[in-house]
C-alpha positions as CSV (number, residue, x, y, z in Angstrom):
1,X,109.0,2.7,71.4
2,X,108.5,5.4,73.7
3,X,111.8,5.0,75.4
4,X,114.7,4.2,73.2
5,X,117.2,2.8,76.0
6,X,120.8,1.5,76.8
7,X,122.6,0.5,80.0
8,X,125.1,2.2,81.6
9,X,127.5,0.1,84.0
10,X,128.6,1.7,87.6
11,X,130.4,-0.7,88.8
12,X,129.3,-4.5,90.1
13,X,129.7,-4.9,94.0
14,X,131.0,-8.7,94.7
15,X,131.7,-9.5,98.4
16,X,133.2,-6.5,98.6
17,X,135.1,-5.3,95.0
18,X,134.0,-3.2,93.2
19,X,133.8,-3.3,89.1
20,X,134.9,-0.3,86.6
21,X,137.8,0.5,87.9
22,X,138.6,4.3,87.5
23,X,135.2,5.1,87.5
24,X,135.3,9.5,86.9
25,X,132.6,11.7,87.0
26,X,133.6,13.8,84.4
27,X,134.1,10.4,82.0
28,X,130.6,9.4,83.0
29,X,129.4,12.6,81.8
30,X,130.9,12.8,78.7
31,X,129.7,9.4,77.7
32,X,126.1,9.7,78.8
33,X,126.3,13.0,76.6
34,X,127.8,10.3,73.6
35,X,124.3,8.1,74.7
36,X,122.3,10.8,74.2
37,X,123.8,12.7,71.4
38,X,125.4,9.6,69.2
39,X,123.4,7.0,70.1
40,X,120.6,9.1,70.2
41,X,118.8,7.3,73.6
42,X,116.2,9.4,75.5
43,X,116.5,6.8,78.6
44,X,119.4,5.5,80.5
45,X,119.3,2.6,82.9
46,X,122.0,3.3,85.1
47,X,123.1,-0.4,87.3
48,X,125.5,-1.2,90.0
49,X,126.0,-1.7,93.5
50,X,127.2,1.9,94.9
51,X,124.5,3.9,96.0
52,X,126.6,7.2,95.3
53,X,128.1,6.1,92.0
54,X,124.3,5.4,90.9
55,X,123.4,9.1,92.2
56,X,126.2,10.2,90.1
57,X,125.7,8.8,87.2
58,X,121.2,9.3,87.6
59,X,122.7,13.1,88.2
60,X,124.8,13.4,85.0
61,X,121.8,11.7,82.9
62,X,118.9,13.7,84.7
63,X,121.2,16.9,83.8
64,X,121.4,15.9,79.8
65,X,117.4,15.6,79.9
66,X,117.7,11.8,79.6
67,X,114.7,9.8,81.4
68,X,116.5,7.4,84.1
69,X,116.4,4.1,85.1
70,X,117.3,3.8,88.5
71,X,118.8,0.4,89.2
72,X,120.6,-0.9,92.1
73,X,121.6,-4.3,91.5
74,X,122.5,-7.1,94.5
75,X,124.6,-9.4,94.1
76,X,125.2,-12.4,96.6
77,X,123.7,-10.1,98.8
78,X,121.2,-11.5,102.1
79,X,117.6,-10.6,102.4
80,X,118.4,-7.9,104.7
81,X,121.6,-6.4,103.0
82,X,119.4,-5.6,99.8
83,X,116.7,-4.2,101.4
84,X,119.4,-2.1,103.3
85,X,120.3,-0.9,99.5
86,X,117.1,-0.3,97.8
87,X,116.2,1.8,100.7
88,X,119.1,4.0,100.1
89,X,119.3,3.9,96.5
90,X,115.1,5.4,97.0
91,X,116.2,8.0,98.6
92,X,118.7,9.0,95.9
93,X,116.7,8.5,93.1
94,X,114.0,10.4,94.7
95,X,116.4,13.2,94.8
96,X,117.4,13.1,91.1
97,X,113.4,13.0,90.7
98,X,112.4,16.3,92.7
99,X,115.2,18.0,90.7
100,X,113.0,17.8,87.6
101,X,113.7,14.1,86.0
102,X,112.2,11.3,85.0
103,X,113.1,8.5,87.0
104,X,111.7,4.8,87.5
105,X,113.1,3.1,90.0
106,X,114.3,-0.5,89.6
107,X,113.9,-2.5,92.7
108,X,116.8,-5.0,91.7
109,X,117.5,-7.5,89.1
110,X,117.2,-11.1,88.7
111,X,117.3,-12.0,92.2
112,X,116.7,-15.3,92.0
113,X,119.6,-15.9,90.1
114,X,122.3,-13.4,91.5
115,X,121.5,-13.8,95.3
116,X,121.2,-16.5,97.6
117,X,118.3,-17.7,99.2
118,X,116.0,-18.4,96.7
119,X,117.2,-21.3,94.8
120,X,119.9,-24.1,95.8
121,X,123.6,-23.3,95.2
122,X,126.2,-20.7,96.5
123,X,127.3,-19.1,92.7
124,X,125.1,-18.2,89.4
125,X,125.9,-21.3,87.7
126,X,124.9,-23.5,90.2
127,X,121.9,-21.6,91.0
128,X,120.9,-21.7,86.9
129,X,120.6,-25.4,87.1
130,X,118.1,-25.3,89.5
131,X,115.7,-22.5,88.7
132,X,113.5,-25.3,86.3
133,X,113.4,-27.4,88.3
134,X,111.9,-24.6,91.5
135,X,110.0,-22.9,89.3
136,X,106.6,-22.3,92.2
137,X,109.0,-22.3,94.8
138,X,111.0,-19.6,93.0
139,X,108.3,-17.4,92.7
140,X,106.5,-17.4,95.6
141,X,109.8,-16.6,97.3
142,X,110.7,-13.6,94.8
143,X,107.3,-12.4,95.0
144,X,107.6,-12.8,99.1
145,X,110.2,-10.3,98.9
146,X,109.2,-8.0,96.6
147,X,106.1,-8.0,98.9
148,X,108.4,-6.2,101.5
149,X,110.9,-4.1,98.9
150,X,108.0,-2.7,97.2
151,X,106.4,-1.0,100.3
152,X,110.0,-0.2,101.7
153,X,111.2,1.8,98.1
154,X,107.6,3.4,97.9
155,X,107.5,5.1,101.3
156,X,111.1,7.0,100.0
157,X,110.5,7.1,96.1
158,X,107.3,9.2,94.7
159,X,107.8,7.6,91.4
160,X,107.4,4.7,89.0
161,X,108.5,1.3,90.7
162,X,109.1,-1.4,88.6
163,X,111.7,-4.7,88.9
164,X,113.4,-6.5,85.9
165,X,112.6,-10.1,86.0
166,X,113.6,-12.9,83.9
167,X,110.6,-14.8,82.7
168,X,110.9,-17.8,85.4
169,X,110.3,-16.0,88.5
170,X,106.5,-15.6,87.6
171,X,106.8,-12.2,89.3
172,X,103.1,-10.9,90.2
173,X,102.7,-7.4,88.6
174,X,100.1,-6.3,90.4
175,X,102.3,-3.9,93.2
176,X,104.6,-2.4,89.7
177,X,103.8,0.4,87.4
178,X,105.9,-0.9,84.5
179,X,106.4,-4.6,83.4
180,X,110.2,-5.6,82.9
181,X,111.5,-7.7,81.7
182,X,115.0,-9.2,80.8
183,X,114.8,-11.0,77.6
184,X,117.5,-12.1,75.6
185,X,116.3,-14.1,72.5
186,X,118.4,-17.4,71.5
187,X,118.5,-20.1,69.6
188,X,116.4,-22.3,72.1
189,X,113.3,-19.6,72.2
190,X,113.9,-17.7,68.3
191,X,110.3,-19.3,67.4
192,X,108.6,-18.2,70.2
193,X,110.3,-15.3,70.5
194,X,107.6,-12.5,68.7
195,X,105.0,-14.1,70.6
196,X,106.5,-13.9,73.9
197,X,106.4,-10.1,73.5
198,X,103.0,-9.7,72.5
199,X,101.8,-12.0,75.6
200,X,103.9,-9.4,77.7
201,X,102.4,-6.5,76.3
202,X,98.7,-8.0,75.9
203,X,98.5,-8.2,80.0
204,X,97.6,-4.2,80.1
205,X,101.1,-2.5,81.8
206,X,103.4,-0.6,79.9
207,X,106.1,-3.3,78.8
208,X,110.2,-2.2,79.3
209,X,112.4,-5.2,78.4
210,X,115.5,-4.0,80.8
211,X,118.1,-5.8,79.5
212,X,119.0,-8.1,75.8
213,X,122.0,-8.1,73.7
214,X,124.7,-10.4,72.3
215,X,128.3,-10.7,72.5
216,X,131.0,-9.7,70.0
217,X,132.0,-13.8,69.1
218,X,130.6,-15.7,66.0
219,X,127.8,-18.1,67.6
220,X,127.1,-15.6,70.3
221,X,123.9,-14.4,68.9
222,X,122.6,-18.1,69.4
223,X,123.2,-18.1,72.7
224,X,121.5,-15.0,74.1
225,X,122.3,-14.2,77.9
226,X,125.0,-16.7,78.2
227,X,127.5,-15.5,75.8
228,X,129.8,-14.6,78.8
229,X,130.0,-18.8,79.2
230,X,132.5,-17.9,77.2
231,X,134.6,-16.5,80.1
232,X,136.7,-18.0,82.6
233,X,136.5,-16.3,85.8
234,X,138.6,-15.9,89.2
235,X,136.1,-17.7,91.4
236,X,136.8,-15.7,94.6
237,X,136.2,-12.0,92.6
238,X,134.3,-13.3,89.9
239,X,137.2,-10.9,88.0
240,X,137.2,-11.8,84.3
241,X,140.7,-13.5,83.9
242,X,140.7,-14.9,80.0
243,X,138.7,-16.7,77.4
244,X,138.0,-20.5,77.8
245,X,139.1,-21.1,74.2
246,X,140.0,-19.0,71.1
247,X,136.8,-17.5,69.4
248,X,136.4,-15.3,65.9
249,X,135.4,-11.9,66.2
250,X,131.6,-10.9,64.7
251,X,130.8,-7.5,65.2
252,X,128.3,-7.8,62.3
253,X,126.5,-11.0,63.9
254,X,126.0,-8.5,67.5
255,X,124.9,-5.3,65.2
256,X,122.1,-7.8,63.5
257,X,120.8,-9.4,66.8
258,X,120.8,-6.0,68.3
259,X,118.3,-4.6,65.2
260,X,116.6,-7.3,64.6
261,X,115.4,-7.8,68.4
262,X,114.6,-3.9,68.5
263,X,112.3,-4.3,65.5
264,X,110.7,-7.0,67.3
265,X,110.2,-4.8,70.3
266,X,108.8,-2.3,68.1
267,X,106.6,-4.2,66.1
268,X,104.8,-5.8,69.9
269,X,104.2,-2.6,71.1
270,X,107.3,-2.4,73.8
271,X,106.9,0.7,75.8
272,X,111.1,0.6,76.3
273,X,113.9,-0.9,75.7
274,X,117.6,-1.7,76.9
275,X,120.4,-2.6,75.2
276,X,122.5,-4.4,77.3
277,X,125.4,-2.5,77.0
278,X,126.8,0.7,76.2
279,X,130.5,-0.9,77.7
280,X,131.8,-3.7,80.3
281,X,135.0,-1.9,81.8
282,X,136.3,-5.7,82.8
283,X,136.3,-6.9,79.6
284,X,139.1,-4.8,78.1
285,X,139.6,-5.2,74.0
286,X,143.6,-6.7,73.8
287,X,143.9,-7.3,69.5
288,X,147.4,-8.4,70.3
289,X,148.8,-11.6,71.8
290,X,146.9,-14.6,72.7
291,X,143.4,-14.3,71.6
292,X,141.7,-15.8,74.6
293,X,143.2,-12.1,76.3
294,X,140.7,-10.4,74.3
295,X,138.0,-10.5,76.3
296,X,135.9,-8.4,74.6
297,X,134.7,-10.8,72.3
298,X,133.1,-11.8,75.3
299,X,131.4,-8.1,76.1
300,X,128.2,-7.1,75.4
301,X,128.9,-3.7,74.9
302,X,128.3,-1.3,71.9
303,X,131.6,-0.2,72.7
304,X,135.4,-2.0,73.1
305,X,137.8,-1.1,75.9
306,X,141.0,-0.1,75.8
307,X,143.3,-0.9,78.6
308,X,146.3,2.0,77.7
309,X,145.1,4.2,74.4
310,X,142.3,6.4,74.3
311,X,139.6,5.4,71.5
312,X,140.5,7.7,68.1
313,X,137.0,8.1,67.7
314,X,135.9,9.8,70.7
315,X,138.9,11.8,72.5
316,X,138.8,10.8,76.4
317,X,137.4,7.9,76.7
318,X,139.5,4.8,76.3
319,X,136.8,2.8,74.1
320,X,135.8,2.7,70.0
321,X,132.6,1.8,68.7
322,X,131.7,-1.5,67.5
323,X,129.7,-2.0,64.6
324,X,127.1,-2.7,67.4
325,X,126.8,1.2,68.1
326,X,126.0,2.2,64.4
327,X,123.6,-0.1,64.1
328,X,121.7,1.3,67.8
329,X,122.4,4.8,66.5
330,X,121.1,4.3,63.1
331,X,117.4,2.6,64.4
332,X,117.1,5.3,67.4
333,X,118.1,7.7,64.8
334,X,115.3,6.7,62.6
């Protein structure tokens, strides 16, 4: 691959609240220098909802030499309200572009699934049970939109434009640079799985799957992008509150899933890659009391969170590697 990738969380804006708490720029710096140095990534996809925490963070990484991802991410957010962002969000990434970077912009994530107004249902879960069910209608109104956030991000941003899709939307290429995908192989699709990559990269644009990964819970790899299922969540702030039942820790099963899809990538001629995640800030690592606390069994990150000690491994930061990160060092590494 060209670009060997991870995500980088800024914070998820939710009617109004604001994930990763205590976000620092001095912290964010010193772990996109851990992605570049320890994992050794030469691309970051920074995601959130803050315009300025995304200019931060697209700042910190440009400054290390890492190429960046720029990518604002709505959620519940109206038609209007997320063309409002991506216009913004152009201008800073265009910014962090003239100073010298790399940047490709990402003109959102998902929409049909995180925002309303393109399939039935008020929340995520409802909204999943109909997207098979709305497949044409799903695309035609994705594509609609892109048709007018395209244009709208291009007049601000002199870069590459691209948007990470899940395979459902049938999103029409034609107005992107870069083909992205989110793709999280499970249980359901394994068989198909190889194949699906070389159908994306056989339609001619360089191929960036934006997002896959696995949780840190035995069964997890079998389940792909719903492993946080596993969570049970305050349904006004979609806060993480605790585990829906008690699971068994499997750092080993989220290293495997995490190698074995980037050899897949590798292998169908992926132009980048994103492992979905270096750390989920909400999803705080608690070894002691009842096990459904631990909610990073439930994270997708390379990385678990500590709510009061600093990680021994890495002083400042409050987070240890997983057996996840070795195993994303070691292949990047290669």
């Amino acid at each position: 691959m060209r670009a060997q990738g991870i995500s980088y969380d800024t914070g998820w804006v939710h009617h109004g609240t604001t994930g990763h708490d205590g976000f620092d720029p001095d912290v964010v710096r010193r772990e996109l220098r851990v992605i570049r140095d320890d994992l050794h990534c030469t691309a970051v996809r920074v995601m959130g909802g803050d315009p300025a925490r995304l200019e931060i963070a697209a700042r910190a990484a440009a400054d290390l030499g890492l190429e960046v991802w720029f990518s604002p991410y709505p959620l519940e957010l109206a038609e209007d309200e997320m063309l409002a962002l991506f216009a913004d969000c152009a201008e800073r990434a265009e910014r962090v572009r003239r100073g010298g970077a790399e940047v490709v912009f990402v003109t959102g994530a998902e929409l049909s699934l995180m925002n309303n107004g393109f399939l039935p249902g008020d929340s995520l879960a409802e909204r999943v049970t109909h997207i098979r069910d709305h497949i044409g209608r799903v695309g035609d109104r994705v594509n609609a939109f892109l048709g007018k956030a395209v244009p709208l991000v291009r007049e601000r941003f002199a870069g590459r434009v691209t948007y990470a899709a899940v395979p459902l939307e049938q999103v029409d290429w034609t107005p992107f640079d870069i083909l992205s995908m989110d793709l999280y192989r499970s249980a359901q699709i394994a068989g198909q799985f190889e194949d699906g990559i070389r159908q994306l990269v056989a339609g001619g644009k360089p191929v960036a799957i934006t997002e896959f990964g696995c949780a840190t819970y035995r069964g997890a790899a079998d389940l792909g992008a719903t492993g946080l299922d596993a969570v049970e969540y305050d349904p006004a702030t979609r806060r993480p509150l605790r585990l829906k039942d008690v699971y068994a820790r499997d750092e080993a099963g989220q290293a495997a899933y995490l190698r074995e899809c980037l050899e897949a990538f590798d292998a169908g001629g992926v132009d980048a890659a994103f492992v979905f995640t270096f750390a989920l800030y909400d999803h705080p690592h608690r070894p002691d009391g009842d096990p459904r606390d631990d909610l990073d069994l439930a994270s997708y990150g390379v990385v678990r969170v500590h709510e009061r000690r600093p990680g021994t491994d890495h002083p400042g930061p409050r987070w240890e590697p997983k057996e996840a990160f070795g195993a994303v060092a070691a292949y990047y590494g290669e």
